[in-house]
N, CA, C and O atoms as a GROMACS GRO file, in nm:
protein
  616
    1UNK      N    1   0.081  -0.120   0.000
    1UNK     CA    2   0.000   0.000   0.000
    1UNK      C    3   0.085   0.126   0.000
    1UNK      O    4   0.041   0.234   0.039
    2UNK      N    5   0.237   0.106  -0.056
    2UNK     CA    6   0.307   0.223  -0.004
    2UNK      C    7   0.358   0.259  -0.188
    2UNK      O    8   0.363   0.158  -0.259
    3UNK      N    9   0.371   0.313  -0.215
    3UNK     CA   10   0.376   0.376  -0.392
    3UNK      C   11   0.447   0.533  -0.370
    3UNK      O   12   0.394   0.636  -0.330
    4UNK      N   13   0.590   0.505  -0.415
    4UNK     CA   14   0.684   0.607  -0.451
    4UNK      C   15   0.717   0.616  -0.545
    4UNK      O   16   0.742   0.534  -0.634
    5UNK      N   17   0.724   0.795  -0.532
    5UNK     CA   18   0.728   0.828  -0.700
    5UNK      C   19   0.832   0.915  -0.682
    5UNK      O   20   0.845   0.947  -0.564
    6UNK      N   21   0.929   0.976  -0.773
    6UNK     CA   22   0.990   1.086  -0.739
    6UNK      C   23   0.984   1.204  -0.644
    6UNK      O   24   1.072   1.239  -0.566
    7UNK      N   25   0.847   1.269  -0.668
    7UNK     CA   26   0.855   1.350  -0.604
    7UNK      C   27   0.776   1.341  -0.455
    7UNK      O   28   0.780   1.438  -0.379
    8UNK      N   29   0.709   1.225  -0.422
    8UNK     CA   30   0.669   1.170  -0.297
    8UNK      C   31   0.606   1.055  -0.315
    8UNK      O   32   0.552   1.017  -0.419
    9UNK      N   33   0.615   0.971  -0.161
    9UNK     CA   34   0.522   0.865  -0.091
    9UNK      C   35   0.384   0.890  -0.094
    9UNK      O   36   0.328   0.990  -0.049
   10UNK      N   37   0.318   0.768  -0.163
   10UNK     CA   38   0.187   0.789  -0.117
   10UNK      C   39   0.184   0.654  -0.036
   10UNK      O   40   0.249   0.557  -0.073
   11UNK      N   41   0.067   0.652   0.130
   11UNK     CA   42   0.100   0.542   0.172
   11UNK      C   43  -0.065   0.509   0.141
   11UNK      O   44  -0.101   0.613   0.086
   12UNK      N   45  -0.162   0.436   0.147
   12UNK     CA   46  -0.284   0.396   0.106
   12UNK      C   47  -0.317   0.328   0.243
   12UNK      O   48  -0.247   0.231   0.274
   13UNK      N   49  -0.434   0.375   0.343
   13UNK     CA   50  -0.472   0.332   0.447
   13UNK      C   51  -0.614   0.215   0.411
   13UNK      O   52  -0.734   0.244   0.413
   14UNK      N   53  -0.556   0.093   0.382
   14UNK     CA   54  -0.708  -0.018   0.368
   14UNK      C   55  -0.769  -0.020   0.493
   14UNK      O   56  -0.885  -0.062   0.490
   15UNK      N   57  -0.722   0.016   0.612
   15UNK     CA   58  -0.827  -0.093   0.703
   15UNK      C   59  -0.894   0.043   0.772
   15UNK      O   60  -0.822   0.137   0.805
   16UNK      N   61  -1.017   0.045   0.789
   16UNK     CA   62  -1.070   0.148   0.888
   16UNK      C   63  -0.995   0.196   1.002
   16UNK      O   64  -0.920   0.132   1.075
   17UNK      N   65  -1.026   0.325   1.007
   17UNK     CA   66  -0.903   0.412   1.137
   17UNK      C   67  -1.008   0.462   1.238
   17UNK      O   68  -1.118   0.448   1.185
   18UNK      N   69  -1.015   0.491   1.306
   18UNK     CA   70  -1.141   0.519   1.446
   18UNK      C   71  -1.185   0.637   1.381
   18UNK      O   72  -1.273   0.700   1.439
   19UNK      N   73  -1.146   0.679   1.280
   19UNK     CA   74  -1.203   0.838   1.262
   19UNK      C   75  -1.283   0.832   1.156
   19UNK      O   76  -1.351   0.930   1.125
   20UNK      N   77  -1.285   0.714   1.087
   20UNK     CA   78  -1.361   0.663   0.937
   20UNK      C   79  -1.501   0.624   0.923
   20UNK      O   80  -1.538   0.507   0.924
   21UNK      N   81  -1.577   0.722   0.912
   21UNK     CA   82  -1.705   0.679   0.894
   21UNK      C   83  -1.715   0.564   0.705
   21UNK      O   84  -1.648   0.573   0.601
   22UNK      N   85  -1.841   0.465   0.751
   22UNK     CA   86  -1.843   0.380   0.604
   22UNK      C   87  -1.883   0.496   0.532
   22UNK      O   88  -1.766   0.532   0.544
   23UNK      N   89  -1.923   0.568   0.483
   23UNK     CA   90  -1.934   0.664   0.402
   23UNK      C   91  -1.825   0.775   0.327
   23UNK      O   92  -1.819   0.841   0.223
   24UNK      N   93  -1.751   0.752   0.438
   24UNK     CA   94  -1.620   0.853   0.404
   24UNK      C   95  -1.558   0.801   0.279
   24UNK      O   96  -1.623   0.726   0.206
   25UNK      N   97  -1.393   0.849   0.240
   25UNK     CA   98  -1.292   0.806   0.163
   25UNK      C   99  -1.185   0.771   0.320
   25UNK      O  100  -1.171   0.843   0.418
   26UNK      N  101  -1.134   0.659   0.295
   26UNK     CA  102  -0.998   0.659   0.398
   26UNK      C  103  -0.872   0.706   0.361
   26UNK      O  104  -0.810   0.707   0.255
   27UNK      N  105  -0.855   0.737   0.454
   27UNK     CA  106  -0.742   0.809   0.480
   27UNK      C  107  -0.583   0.770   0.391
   27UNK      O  108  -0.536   0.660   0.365
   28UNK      N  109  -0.528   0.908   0.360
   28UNK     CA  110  -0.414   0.880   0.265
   28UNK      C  111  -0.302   0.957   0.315
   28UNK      O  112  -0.336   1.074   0.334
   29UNK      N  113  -0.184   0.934   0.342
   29UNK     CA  114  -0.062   0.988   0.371
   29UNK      C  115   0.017   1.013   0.230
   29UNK      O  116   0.025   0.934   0.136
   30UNK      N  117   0.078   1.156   0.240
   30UNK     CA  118   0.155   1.181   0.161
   30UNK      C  119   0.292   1.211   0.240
   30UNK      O  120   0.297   1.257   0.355
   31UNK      N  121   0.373   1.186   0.181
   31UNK     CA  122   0.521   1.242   0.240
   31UNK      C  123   0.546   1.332   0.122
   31UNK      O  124   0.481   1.298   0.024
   32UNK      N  125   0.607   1.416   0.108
   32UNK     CA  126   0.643   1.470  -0.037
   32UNK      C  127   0.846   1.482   0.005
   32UNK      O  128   0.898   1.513   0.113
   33UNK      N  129   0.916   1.446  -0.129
   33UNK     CA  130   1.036   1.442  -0.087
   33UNK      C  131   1.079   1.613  -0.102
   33UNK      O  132   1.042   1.698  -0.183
   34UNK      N  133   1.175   1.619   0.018
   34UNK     CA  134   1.248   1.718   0.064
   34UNK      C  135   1.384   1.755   0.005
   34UNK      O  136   1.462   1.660   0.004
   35UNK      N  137   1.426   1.851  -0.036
   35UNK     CA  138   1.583   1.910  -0.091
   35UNK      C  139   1.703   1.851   0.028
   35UNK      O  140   1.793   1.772  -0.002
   36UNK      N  141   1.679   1.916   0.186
   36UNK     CA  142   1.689   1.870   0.256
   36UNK      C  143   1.646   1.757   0.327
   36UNK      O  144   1.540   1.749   0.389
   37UNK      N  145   1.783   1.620   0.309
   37UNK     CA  146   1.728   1.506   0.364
   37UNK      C  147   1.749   1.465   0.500
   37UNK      O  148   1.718   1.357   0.551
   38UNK      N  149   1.811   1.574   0.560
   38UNK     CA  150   1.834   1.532   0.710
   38UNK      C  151   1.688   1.580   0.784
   38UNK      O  152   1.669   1.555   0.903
   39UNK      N  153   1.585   1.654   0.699
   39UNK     CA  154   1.477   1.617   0.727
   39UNK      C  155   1.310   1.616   0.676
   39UNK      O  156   1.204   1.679   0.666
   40UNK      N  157   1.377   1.494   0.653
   40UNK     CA  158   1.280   1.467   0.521
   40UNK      C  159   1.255   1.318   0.537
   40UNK      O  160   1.355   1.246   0.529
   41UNK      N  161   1.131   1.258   0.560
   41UNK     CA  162   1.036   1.165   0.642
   41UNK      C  163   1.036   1.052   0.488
   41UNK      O  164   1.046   0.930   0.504
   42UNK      N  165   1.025   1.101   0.373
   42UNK     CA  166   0.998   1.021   0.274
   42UNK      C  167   1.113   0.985   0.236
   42UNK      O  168   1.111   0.904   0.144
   43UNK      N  169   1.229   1.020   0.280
   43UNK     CA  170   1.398   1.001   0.241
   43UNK      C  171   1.395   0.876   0.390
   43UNK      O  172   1.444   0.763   0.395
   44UNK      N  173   1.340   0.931   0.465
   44UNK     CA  174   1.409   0.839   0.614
   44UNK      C  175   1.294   0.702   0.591
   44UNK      O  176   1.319   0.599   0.654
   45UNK      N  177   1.188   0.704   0.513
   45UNK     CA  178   1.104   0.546   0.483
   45UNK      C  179   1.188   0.494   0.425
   45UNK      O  180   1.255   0.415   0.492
   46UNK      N  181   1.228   0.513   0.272
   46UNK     CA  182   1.307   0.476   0.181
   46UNK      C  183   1.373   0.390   0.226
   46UNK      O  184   1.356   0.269   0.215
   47UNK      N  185   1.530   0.502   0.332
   47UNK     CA  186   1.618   0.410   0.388
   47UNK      C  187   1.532   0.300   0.486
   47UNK      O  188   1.577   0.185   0.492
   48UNK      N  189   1.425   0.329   0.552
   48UNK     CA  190   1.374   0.194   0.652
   48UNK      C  191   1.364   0.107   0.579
   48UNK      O  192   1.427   0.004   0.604
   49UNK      N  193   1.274   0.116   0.452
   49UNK     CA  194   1.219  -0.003   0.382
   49UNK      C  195   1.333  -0.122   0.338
   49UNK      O  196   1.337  -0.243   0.358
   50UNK      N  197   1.441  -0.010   0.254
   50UNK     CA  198   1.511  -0.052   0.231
   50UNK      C  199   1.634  -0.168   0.355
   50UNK      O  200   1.684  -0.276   0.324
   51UNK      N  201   1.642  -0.123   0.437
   51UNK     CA  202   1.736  -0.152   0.562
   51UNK      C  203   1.643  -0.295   0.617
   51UNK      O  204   1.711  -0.392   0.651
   52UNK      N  205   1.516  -0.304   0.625
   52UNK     CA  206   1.419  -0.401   0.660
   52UNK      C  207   1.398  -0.517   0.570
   52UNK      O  208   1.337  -0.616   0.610
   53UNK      N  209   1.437  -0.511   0.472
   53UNK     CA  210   1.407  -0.588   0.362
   53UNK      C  211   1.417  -0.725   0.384
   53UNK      O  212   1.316  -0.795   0.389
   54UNK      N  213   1.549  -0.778   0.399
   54UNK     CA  214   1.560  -0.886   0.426
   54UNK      C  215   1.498  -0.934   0.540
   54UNK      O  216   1.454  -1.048   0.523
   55UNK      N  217   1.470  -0.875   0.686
   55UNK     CA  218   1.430  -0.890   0.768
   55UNK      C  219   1.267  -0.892   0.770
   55UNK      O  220   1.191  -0.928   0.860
   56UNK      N  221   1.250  -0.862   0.690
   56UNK     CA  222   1.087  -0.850   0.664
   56UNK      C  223   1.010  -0.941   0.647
   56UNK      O  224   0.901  -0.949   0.703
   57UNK      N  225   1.065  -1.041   0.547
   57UNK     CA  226   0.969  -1.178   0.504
   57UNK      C  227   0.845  -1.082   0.470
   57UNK      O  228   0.830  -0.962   0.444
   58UNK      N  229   0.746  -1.218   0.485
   58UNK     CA  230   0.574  -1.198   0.443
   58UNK      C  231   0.524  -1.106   0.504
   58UNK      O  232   0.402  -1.091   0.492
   59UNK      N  233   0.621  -0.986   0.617
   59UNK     CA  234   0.526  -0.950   0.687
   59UNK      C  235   0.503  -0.805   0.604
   59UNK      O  236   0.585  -0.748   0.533
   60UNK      N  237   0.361  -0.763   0.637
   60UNK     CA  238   0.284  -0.691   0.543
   60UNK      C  239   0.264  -0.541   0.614
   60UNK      O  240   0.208  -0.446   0.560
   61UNK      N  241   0.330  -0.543   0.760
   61UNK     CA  242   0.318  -0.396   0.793
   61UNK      C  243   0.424  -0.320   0.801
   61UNK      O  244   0.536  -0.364   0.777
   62UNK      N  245   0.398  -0.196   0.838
   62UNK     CA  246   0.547  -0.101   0.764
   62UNK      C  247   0.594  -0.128   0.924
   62UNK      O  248   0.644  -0.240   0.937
   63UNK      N  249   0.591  -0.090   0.984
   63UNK     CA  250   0.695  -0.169   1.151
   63UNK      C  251   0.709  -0.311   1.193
   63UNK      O  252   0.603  -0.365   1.225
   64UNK      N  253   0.807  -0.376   1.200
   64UNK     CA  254   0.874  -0.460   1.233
   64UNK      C  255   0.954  -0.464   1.363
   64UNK      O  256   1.002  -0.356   1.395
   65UNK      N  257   0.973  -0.545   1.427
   65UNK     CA  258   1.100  -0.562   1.518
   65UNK      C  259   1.208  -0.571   1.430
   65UNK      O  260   1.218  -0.560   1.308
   66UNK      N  261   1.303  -0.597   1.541
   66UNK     CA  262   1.448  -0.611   1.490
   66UNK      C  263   1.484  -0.758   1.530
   66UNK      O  264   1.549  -0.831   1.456
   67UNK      N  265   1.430  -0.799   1.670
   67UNK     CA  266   1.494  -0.893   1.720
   67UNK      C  267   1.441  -1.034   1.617
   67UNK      O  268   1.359  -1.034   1.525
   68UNK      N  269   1.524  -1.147   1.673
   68UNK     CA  270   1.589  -1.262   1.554
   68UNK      C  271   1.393  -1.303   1.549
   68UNK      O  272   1.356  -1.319   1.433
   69UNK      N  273   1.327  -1.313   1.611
   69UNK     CA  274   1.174  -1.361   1.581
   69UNK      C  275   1.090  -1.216   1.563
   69UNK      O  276   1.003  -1.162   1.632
   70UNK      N  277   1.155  -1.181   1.438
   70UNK     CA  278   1.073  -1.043   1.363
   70UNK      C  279   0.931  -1.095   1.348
   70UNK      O  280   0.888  -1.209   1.329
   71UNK      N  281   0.871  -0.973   1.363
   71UNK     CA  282   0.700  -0.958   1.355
   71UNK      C  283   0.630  -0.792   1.373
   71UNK      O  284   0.692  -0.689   1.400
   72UNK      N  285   0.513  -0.804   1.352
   72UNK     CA  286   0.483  -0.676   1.334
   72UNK      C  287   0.475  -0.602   1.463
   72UNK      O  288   0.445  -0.666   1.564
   73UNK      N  289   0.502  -0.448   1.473
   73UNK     CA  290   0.503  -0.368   1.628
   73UNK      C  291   0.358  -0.340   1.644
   73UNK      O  292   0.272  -0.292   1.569
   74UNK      N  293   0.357  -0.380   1.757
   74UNK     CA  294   0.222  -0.333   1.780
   74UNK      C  295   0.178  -0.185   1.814
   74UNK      O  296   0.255  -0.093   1.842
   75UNK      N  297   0.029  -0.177   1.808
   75UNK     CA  298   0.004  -0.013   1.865
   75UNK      C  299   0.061   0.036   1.984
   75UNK      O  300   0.114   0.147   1.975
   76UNK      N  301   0.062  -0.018   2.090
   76UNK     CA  302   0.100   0.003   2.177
   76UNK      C  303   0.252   0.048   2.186
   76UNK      O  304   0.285   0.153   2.241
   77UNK      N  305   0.361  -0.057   2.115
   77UNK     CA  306   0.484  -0.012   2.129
   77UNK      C  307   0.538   0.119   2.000
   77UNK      O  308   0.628   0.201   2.018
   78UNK      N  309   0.452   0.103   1.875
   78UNK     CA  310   0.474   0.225   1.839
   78UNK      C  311   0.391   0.373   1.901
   78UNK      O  312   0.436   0.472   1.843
   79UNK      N  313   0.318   0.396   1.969
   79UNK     CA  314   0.306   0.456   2.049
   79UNK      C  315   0.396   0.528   2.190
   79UNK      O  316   0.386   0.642   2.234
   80UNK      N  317   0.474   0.425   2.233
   80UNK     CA  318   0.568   0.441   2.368
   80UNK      C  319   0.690   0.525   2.253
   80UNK      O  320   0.748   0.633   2.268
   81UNK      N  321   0.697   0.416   2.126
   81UNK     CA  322   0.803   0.529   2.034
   81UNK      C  323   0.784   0.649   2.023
   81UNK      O  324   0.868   0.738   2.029
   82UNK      N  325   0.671   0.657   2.007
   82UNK     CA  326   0.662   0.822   1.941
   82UNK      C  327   0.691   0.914   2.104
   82UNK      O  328   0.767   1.009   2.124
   83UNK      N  329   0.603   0.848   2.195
   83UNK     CA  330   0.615   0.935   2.359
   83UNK      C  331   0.776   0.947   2.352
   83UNK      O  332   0.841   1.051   2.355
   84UNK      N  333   0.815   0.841   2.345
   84UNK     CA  334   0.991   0.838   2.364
   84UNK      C  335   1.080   0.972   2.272
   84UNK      O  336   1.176   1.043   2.298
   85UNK      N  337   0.995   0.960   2.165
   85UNK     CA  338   1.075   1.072   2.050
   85UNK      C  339   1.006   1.205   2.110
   85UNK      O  340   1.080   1.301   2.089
   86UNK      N  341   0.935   1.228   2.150
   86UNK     CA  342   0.871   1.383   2.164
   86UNK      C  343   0.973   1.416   2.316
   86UNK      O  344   1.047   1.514   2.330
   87UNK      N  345   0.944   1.267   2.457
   87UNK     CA  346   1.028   1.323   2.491
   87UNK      C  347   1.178   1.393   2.518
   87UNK      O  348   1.224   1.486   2.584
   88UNK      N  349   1.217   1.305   2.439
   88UNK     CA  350   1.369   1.327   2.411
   88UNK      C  351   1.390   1.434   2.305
   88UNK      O  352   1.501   1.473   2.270
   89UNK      N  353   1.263   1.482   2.251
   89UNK     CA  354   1.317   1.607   2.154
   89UNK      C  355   1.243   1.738   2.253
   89UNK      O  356   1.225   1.848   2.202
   90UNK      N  357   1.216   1.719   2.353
   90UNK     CA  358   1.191   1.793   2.453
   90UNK      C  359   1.081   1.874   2.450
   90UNK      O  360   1.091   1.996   2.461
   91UNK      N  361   0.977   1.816   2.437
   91UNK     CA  362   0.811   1.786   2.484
   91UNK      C  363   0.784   1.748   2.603
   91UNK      O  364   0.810   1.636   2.648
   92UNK      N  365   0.742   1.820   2.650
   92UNK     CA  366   0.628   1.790   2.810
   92UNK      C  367   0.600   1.631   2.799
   92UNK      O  368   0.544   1.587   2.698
   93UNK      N  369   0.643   1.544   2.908
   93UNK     CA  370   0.620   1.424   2.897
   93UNK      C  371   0.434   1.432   2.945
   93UNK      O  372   0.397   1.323   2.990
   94UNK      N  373   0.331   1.532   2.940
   94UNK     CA  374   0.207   1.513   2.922
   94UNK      C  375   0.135   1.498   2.801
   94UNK      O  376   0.014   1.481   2.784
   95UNK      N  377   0.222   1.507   2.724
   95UNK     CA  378   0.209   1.506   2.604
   95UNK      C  379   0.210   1.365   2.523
   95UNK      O  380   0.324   1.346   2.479
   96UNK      N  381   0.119   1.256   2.488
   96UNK     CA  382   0.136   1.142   2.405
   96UNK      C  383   0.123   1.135   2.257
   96UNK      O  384   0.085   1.232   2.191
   97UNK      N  385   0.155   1.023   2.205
   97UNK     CA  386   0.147   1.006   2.072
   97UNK      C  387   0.048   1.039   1.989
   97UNK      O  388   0.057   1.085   1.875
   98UNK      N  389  -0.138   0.991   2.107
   98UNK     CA  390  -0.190   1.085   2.020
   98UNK      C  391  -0.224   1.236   2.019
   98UNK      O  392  -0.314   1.279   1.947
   99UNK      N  393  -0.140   1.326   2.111
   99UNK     CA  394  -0.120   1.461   2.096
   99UNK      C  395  -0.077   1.499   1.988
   99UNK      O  396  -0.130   1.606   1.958
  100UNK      N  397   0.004   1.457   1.902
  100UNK     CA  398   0.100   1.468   1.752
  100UNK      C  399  -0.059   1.514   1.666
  100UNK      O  400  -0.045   1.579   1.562
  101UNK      N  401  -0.152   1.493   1.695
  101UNK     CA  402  -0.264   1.500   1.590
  101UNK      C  403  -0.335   1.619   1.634
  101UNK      O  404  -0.387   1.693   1.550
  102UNK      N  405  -0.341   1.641   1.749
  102UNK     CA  406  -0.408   1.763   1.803
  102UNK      C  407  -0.289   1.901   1.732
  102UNK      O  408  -0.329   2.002   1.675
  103UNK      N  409  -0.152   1.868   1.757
  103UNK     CA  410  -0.054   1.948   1.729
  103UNK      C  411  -0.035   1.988   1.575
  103UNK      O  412  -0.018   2.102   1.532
  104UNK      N  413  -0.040   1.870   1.501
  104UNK     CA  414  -0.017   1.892   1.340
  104UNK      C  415  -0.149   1.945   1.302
  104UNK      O  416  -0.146   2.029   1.211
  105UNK      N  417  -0.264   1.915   1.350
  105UNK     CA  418  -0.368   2.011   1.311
  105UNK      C  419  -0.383   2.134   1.294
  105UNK      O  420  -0.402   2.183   1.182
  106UNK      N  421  -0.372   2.231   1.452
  106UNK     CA  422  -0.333   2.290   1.430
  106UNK      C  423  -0.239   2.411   1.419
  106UNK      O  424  -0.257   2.533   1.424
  107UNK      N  425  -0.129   2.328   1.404
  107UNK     CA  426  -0.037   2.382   1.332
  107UNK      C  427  -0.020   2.424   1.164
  107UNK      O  428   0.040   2.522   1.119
  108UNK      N  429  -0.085   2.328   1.099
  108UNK     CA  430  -0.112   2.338   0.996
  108UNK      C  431  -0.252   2.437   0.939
  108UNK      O  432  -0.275   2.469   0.822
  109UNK      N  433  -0.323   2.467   1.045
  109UNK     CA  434  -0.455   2.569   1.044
  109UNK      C  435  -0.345   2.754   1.054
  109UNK      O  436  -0.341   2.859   0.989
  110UNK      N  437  -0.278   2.697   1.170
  110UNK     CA  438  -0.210   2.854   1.189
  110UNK      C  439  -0.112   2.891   1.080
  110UNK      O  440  -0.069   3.004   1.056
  111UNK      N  441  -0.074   2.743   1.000
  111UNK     CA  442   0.045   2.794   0.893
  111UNK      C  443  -0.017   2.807   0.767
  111UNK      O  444   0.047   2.776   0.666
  112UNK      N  445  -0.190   2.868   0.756
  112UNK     CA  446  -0.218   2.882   0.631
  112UNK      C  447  -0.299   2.759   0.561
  112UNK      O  448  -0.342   2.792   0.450
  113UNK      N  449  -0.330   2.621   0.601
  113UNK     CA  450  -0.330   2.534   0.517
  113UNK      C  451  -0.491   2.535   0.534
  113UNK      O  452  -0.533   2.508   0.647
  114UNK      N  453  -0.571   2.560   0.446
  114UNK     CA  454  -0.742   2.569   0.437
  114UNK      C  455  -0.811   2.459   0.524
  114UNK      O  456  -0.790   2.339   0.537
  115UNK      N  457  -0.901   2.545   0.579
  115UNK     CA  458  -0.972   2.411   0.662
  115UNK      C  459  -0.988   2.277   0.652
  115UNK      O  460  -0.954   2.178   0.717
  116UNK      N  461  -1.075   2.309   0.513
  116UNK     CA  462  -1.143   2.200   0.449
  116UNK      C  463  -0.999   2.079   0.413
  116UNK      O  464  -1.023   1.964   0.378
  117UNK      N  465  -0.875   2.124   0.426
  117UNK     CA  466  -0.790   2.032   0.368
  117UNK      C  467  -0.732   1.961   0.512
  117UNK      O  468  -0.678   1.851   0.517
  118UNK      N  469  -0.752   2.034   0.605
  118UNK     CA  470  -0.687   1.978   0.732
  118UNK      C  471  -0.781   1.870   0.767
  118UNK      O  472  -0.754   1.753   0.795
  119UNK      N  473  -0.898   1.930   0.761
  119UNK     CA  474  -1.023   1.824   0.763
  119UNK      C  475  -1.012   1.658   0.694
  119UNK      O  476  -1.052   1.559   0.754
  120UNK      N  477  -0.963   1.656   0.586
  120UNK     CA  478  -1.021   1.592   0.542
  120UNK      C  479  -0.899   1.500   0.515
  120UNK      O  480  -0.888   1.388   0.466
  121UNK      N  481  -0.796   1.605   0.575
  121UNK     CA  482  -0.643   1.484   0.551
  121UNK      C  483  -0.627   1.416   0.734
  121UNK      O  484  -0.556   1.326   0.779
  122UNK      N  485  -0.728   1.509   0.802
  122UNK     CA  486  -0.736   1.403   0.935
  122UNK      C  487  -0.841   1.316   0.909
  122UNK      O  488  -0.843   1.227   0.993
  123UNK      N  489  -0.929   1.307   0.827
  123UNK     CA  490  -1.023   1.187   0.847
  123UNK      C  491  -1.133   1.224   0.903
  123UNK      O  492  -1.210   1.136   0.940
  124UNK      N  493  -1.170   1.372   0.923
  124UNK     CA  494  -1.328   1.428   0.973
  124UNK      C  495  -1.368   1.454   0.908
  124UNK      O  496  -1.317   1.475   0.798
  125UNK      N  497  -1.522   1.470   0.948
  125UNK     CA  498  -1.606   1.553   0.798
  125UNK      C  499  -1.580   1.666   0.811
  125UNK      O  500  -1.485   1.717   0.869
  126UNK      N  501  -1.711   1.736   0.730
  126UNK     CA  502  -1.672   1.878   0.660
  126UNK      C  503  -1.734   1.994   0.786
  126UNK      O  504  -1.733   2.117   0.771
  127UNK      N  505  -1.770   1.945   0.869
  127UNK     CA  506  -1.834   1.950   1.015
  127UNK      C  507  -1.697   2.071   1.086
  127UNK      O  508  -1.578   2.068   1.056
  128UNK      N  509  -1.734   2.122   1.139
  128UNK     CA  510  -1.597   2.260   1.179
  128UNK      C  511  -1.593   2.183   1.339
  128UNK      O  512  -1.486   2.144   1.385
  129UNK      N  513  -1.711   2.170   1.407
  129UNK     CA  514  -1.727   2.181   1.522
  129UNK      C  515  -1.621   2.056   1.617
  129UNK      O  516  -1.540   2.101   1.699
  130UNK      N  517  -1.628   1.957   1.603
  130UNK     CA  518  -1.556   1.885   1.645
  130UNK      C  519  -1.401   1.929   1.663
  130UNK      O  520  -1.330   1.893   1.757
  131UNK      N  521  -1.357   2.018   1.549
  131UNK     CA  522  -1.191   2.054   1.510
  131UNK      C  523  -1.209   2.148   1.617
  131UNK      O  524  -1.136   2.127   1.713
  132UNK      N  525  -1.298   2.263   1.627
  132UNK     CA  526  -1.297   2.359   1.695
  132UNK      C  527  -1.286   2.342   1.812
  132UNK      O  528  -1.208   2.422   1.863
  133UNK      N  529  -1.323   2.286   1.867
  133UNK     CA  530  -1.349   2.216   2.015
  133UNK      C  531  -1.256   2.130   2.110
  133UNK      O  532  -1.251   2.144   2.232
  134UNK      N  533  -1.214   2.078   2.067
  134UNK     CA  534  -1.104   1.972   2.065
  134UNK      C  535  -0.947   1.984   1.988
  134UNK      O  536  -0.864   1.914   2.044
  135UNK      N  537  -0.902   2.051   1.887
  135UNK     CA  538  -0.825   2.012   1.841
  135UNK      C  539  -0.790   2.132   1.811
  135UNK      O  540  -0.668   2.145   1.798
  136UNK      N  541  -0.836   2.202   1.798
  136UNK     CA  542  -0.716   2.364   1.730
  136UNK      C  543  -0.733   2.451   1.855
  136UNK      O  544  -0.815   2.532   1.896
  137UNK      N  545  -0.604   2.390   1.902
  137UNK     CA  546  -0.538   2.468   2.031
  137UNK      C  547  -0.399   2.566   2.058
  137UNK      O  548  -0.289   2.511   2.062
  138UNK      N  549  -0.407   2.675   2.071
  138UNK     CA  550  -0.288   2.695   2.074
  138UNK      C  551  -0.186   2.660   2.157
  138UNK      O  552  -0.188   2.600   2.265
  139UNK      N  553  -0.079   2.712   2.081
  139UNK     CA  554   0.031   2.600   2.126
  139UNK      C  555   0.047   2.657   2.300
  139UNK      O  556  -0.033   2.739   2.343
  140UNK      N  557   0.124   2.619   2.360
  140UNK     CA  558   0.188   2.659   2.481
  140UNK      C  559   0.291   2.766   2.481
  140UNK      O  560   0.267   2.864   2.551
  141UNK      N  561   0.423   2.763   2.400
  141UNK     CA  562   0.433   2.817   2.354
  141UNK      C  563   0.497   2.852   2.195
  141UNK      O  564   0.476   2.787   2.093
  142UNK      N  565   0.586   2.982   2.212
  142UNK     CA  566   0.629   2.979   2.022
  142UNK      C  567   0.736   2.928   2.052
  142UNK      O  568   0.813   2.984   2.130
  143UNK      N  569   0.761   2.818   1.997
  143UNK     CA  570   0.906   2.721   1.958
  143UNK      C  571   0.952   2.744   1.833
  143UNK      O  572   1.049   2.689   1.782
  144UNK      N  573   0.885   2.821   1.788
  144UNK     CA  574   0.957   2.810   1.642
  144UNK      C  575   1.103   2.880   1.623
  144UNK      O  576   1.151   2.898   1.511
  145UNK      N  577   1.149   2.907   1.706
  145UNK     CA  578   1.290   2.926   1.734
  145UNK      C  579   1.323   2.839   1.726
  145UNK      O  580   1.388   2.807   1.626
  146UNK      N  581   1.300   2.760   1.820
  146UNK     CA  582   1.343   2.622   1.829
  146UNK      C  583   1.399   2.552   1.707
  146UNK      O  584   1.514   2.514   1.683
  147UNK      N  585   1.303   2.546   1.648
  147UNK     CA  586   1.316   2.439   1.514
  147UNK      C  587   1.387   2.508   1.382
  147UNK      O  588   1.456   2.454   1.296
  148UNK      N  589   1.344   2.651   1.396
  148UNK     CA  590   1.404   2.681   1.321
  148UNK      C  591   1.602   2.665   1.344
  148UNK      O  592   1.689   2.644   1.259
  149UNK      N  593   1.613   2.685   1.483
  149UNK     CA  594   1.794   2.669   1.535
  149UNK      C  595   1.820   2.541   1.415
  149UNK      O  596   1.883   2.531   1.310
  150UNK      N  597   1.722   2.446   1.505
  150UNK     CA  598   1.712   2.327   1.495
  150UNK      C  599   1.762   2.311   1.357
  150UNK      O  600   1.882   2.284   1.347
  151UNK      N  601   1.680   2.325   1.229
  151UNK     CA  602   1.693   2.257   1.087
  151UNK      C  603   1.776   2.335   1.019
  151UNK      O  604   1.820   2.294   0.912
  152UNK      N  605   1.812   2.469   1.071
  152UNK     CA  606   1.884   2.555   0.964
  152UNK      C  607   2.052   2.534   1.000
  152UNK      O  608   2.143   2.531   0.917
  153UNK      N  609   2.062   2.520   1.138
  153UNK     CA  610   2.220   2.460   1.178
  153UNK      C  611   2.282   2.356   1.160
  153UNK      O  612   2.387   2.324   1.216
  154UNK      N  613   2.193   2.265   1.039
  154UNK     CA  614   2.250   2.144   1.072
  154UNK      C  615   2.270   2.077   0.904
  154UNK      O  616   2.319   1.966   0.887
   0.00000   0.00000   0.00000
């Protein structure tokens, strides 16, 4: 379900996601590739896929273990990953994996990107109220220092 093209990943979500009504379209990830690959998400699959390969066999999901009885990661432990990466990139350990969705929302509302597209690349309807309520929060605070130190020094 994963289809790369030059200029990005498309990953294709088959199985229903908690946010998928039967009526909807499901959900689609794009990565689009980056100039800069030290950070750039569709450059860092590539190398996974690639690096997993042999280790992969029949198995059909994009996370794997490493250890010698490879199999697929479950929700749970890719979850503790992501807590693990936010905290170590120095995020409020109140903060969990599924905070990343409350955050890219909106973040992506404050950086310009049209409602209707945030909507509908999270998997809600065309419905405002739910986003409003729940999910477009401002941040705590402006980090964008931060990141900017972050990607331009390196």
């Amino acid at each position: 379900n994963i289809q790369i093209s030059l200029t990005k990943i498309t990953i294709f979500i088959p199985a229903r996601v908690k946010t998928t009504r039967k009526e909807s379209a499901q959900p689609l990830l794009v990565l689009p590739f980056f100039k800069n690959s030290r950070v750039c998400a569709a450059r860092t699959l590539v190398q996974y896929l690639n690096s997993t390969k042999l280790i992969r066999g029949p198995i059909q999901d994009l996370f794997v273990t490493s250890r010698p009885s490879t199999k697929a990661v479950t929700t749970q432990l890719s979850s503790r990953w992501v807590k693990d990466i936010l905290w170590a990139s120095g995020v409020d350990q109140q903060f969990s994996a599924y905070s990343t969705r409350h955050a890219s929302t909106s973040a992506a509302l404050r950086g310009g990107v049209p409602i209707g597209t945030v909507l509908s690349t999270a998997g809600w309807t065309s419905t405002f109220s739910m986003f409003a309520k729940f999910y477009n929060r401002p941040p705590l605070s402006d980090n964008a220092g931060y990141a900017n130190a972050a990607l331009n020094n390196n």
